[in-house]
N, C-alpha and C positions, 0 to 999 in steps of 0.2 A: 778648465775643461780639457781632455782628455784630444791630441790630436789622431792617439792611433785608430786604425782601422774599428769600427763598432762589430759587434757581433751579438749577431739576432738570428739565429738557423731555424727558419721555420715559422717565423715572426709573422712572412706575408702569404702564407699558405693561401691566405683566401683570395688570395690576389689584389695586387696594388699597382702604382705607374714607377715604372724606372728609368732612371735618364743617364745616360753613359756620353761622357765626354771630359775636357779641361773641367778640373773642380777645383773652384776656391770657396774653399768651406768657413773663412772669417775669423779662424781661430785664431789667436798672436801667434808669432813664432811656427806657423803648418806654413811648408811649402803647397806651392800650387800643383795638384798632383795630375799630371797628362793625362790620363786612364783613369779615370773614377768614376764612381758610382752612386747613385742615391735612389735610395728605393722607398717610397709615402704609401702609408697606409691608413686608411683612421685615421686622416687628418693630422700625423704625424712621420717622421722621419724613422723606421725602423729600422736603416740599415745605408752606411755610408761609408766610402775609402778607396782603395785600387781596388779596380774589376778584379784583377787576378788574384783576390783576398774575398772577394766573394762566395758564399756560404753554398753551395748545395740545397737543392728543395725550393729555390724561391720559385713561387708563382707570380712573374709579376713580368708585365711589357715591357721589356728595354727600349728604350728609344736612344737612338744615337744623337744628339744635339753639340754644336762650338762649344760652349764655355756653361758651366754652372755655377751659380752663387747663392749667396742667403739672402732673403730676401733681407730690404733694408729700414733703418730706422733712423726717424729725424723727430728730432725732439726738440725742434722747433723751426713750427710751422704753422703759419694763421690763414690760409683757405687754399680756394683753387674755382675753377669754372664757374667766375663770378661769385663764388660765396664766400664770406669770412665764418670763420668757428666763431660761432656769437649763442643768442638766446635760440636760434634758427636750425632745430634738429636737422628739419628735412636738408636745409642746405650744406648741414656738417657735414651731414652722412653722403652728400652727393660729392663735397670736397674732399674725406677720407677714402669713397671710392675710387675717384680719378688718380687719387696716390697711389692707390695697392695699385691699380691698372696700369700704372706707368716704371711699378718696381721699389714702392716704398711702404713695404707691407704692413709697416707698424708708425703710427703719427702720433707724437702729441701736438694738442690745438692749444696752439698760444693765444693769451689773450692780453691784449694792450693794457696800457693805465686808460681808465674811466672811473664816471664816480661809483661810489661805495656800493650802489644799490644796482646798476649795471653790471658789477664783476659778481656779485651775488647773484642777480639770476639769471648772469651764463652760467656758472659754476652750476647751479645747479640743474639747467637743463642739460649742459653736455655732461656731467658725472653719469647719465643712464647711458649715453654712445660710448664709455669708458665701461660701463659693467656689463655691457651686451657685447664687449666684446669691437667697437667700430674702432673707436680709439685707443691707445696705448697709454691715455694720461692728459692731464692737464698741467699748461704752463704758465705761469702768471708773468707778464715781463712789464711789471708794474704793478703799484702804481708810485713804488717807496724807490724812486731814481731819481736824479738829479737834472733841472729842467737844464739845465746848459748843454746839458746833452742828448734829450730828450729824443732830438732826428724826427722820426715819423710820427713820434706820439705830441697829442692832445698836450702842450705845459699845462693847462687848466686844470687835466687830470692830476699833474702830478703832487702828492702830498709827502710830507712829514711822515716818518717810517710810527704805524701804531699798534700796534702791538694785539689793542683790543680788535682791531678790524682783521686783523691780518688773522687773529684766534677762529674769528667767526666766519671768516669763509672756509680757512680748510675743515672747520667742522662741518660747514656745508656741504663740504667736498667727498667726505664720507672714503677719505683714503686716495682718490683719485687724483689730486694733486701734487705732481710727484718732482716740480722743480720751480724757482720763482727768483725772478730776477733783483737783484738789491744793490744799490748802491753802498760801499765801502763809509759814505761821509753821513747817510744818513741815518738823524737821529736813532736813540733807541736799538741799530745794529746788532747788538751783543742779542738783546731780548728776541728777535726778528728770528735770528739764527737760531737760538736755542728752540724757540715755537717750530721752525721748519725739522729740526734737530727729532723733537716729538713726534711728532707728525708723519713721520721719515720723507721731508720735504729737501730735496737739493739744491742747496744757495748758490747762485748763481750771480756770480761778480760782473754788473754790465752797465751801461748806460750812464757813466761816473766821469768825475773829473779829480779824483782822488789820488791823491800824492803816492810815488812806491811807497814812502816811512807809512802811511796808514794803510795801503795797502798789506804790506807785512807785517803791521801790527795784527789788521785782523784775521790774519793766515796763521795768526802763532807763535808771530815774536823772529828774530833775527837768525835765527838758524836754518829758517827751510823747510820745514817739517810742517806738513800741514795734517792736520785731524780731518776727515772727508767723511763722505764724499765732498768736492767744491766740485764751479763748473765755471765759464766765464763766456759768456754771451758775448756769441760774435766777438771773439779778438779782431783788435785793433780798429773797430768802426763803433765810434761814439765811446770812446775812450782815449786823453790827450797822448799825439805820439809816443813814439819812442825817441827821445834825443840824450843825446849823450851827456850833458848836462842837469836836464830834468826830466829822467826815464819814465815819471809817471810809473801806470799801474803793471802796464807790458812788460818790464823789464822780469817783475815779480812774480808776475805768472807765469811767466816761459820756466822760470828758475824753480817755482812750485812742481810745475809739471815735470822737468824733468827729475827736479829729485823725488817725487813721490807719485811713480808712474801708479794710476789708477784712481789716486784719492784728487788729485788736479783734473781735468779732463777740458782741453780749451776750442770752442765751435770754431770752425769755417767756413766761410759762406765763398766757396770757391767756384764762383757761378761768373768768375771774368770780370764782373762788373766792382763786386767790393772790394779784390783782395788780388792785386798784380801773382802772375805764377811767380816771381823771385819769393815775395812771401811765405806763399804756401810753400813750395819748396823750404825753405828756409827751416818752417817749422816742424815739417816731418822728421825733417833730420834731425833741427834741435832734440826732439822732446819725444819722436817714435808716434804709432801708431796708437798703443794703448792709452795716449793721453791727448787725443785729436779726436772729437765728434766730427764728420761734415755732416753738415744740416743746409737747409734751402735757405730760410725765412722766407717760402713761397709766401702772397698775398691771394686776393680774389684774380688778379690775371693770369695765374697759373693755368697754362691750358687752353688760354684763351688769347684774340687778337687785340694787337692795341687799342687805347682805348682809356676811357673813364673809369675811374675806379674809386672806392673810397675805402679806408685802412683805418680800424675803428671810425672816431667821427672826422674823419678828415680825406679833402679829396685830393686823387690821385691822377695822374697823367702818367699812362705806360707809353712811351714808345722805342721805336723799337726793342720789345720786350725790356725795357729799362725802366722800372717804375718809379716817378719821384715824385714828392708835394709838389699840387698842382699852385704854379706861379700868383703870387698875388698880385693885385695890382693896387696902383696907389703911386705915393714918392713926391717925387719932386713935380712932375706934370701930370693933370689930368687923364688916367687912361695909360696910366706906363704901368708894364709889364716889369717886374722884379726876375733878377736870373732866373737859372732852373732851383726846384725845390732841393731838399733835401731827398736823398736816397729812401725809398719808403718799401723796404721790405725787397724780395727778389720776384723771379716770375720761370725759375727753373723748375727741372726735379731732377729727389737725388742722384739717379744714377744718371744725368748729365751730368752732375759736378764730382762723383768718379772718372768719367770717363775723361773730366778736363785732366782732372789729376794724373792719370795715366798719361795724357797727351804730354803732359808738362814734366814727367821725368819722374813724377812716385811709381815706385813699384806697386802691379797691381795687385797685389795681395794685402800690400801697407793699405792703398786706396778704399780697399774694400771691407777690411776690420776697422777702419774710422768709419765705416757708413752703417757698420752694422754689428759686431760685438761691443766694441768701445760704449756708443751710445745705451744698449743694451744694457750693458754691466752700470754704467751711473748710475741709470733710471731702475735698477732692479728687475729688468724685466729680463732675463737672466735665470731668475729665479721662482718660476712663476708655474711650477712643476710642469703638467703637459701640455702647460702654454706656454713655454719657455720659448725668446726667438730671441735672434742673434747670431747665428751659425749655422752650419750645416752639420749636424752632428747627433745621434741616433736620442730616441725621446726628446726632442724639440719638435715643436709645433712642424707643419711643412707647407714652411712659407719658404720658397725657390723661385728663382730667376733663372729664364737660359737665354745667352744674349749671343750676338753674331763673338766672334773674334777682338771685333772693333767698337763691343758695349752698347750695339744696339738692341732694345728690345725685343724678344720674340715672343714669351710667354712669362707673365706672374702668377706663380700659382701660390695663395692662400691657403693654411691648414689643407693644403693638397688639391684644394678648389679652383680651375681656371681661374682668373679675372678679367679675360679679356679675348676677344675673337683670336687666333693662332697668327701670328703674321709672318707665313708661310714667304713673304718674298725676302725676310731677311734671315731664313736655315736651311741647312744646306743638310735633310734628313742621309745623306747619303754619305757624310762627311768618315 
């Protein structure tokens, strides 16, 4: 995609909103431009770059605002205000709206491993929030992983990679499912991938205890070169270290990623809790922007106080905002408490886990193409003609964020549509 200036003369004659300030448009490689402009019309972006490239004839309200960005995408993500992306329209729709509200204009709803007939009719109730437009896509992160590693999810759920079930949901899915999480060891593999392959389903390397040598077998063989798209669920949580003797799966996808920027693409959940800042740092540099999603893995606490929670069929204990399996009890004496659970999902949103990023030394323009082209381009939605989102850049959808300076919230606008009351105490229209 193209970073120069767009040209649209006369585009918004009929009158549109325009917002003049810092613009970071999400594209790789576009610097952050001081003076820029973006001008929504029709639900879409007509016209974007330096003001002083700005076209004659526009009809359209300037608004001065700090900072601009594109609105963002997490492509994985399983609820928010008490609800998980389940069989439960009204609750999806009430958990993808608190997303766009908070600055993450485009969700897919992940769904855990459960049995067969569970993944079937969420698939098929949330495939209509996917064609209406609520959702961005559906994400399977299960049920064909490895229970050693399972973390948050259901073992019970988890099965044997098959082929025929795995066929019959995304027929169910009717295209809507557009990434699915697979373990490297489990059975059947080759078949798994090819069906997602058809499909144009994104295999997503995650929840595994699988060796580098199979790791790199299934990427293609020993040279590096992978055939894509791939994608790797939450790097480095529920997948065995890195050590320098038995590098496990990490060593292989860092090395994917960066020699094959765009067909690798590896998540972070840099919400403080999963993933120390030397990490994340680490990996930006390693492997750049274009091959870094950040995503939440928000839960039903998103947005919400601590508290009880359950994450598929399993209960949760957030607190402070830290959500983990709630402690079993049992052992050695009647009535003992087992440690804390395992980590079960997050309870951020994206554009806090930008902003840690920025805090922690990415550049924010890196920070903000992993929340919002990168993801985009995996998932295809990129390409989705005048729904296309991921950047700020003229015929893309006009999904925009204007945030203080310091990445707070002010306004999410949707296809050019508020989402959310003006929160006039953190802009400074005067700026």
């Amino acid at each position: 995609m193209p970073a120069e200036p767009s040209s649209a003369r006369g585009s918004a004659a009929g009158g549109g909103v325009g917002l003049r300030g810092r613009l970071v448009t999400g594209l790789p490689g576009t610097a952050v431009i001081d003076d820029g402009t973006v001008v929504m019309a029709g639900g879409n972006i007509v016209w974007c770059g330096p003001t002083s490239d700005l076209p004659d004839g526009f009809d359209a309200d300037l608004r001065q605002v700090p900072l601009i960005l594109p609105g963002l995408v997490d492509v994985h993500c399983h609820g928010a205000v008490g609800h998980t992306f389940s069989a439960d329209a009204d609750g999806a729709r009430l958990a993808a709206g608190h997303h766009a509200a908070q600055g993450t204009t485009s969700v897919l709803a992940s769904l855990v491993s459960a049995p067969s007939q569970v993944l079937l009719e969420q698939i098929e109730v949330l495939r209509d929030l996917v064609q209406d437009g609520t959702l961005a896509g559906l994400h399977l992160e299960g049920p064909f992983i490895t229970t050693s590693m399972c973390g948050a999810q259901d073992p019970a759920a988890i099965i044997d990679g098959d082929p025929a079930l795995l066929q019959q949901w995304l027929e169910a899915g009717r295209g809507t499912v557009r990434s699915m999480t697979l373990a490297p060891e489990t059975p059947h593999f080759a078949e798994l991938v090819q069906l997602c392959r058809d499909h144009g389903v994104v295999p997503s390397l995650g929840h595994t205890a699988a060796t580098a040598s199979r790791t790199r077998e299934v990427l293609g063989g020993a040279n590096g070169g992978v055939g894509g798209p791939w994608s790797a669920t939450h790097l480095f949580n529920r997948m065995p270290p890195l050590g320098h003797r038995t590098p496990g799966p990490i060593a292989v996808l860092l090395q994917a990623a960066k020699q094959s920027p765009g067909q690798m693409v590896l998540e972070l959940i840099a919400d403080g809790v999963h993933l120390d800042p030397e990490i994340v740092r680490m990996v930006f540099g390693l492997v750049g922007p274009r091959s870094i999603a950040l995503i939440t893995d928000a839960m039903a606490a998103a947005g919400m106080s601590d508290g009880q929670y359950t994450l598929g069929s399993l209960d949760v204990l957030v607190q402070d905002r830290v959500a983990r399996l709630k402690p079993a009890r049992g052992g050695a004496h009647a009535g003992e408490v087992s440690g804390p659970g395992a980590i079960a999902g997050a309870t951020s949103h994206l554009l806090e886990n930008v902003r840690r990023c920025v805090e922690w030394g990415v550049p924010l323009a890196d920070a903000v193409v992993a929340a919002s082209s990168t993801p985009a381009r995996l998932m295809g939605l990129d390409r989705l003609g005048p729904h296309r989102v991921g950047a700020i850049a003229q015929g893309f959808r006009a999904d925009v964020l204007v945030t203080t300076e310091e990445l707070e919230l002010v306004q999410a606008y949707r296809a050019g549509t508020p989402q959310t009351q003006e929160r006039n105490d953190r802009a400074d229209s005067s700026v």
